[in-house]
C-alpha positions as a printed Julia matrix, in Angstrom:
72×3 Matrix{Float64}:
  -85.78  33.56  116.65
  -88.07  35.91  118.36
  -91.73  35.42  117.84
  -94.68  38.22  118.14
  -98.43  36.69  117.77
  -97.72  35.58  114.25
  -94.42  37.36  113.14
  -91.2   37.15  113.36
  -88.28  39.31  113.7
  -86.09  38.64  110.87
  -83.35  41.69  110.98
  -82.54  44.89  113.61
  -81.04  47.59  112.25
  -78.74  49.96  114.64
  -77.23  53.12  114.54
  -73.44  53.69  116.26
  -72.58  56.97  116.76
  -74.18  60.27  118.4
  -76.33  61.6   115.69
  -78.6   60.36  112.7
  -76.01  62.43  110.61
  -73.2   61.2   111.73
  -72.0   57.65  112.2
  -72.65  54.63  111.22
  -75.6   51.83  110.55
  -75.41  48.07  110.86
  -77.75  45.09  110.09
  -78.35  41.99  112.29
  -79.83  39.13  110.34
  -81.46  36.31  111.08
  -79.72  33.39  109.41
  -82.27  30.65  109.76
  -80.66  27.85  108.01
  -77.56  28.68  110.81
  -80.36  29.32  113.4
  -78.06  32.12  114.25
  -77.86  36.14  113.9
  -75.02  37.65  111.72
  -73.86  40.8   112.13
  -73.45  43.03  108.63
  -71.07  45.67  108.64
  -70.59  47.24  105.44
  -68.45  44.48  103.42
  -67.63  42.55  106.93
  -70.01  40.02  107.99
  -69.65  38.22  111.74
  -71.76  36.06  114.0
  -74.0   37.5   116.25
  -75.14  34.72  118.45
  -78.44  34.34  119.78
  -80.94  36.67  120.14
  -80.28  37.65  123.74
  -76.77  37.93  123.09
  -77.29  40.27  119.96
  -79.81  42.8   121.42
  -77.22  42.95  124.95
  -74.81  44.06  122.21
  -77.41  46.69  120.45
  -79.56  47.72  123.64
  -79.41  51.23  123.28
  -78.43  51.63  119.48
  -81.61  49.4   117.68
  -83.23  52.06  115.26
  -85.31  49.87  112.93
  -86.88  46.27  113.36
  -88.08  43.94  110.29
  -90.63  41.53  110.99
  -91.88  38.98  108.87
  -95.46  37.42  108.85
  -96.0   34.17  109.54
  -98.89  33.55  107.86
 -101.27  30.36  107.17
């Protein structure tokens, strides 16, 4: 898990391919219960790893980032 001031990134979404109109998105999750990201792929779901292994893997494709508030 990745922590900003008080949030939290909870999912990364990426794009694969060369232009927003053609290819094809993916989610990362974090799984918290696993402590773990998974990988969503349309109806395929895989492990990620941790977070350093999952961003190596989406570098240069991450398009959107979901954060979550962590809140008292």
């Amino acid at each position: 898990m990745v922590s900003l001031c008080n949030y939290q990134l909870h999912a990364v979404v990426s794009h694969q391919g060369v232009a927003a109109s053609n290819g094809h998105y993916i989610c990362d999750v974090w799984d918290g219960e696993a402590q773990t990201w998974k990988c969503y792929n349309d109806s395929v779901m895989t492990d990620s790893g941790h977070f350093k292994e999952m961003m190596k893997q989406r570098q240069r494709s991450s398009y959107l980032f979901f954060f979550v508030h962590q809140g008292r």
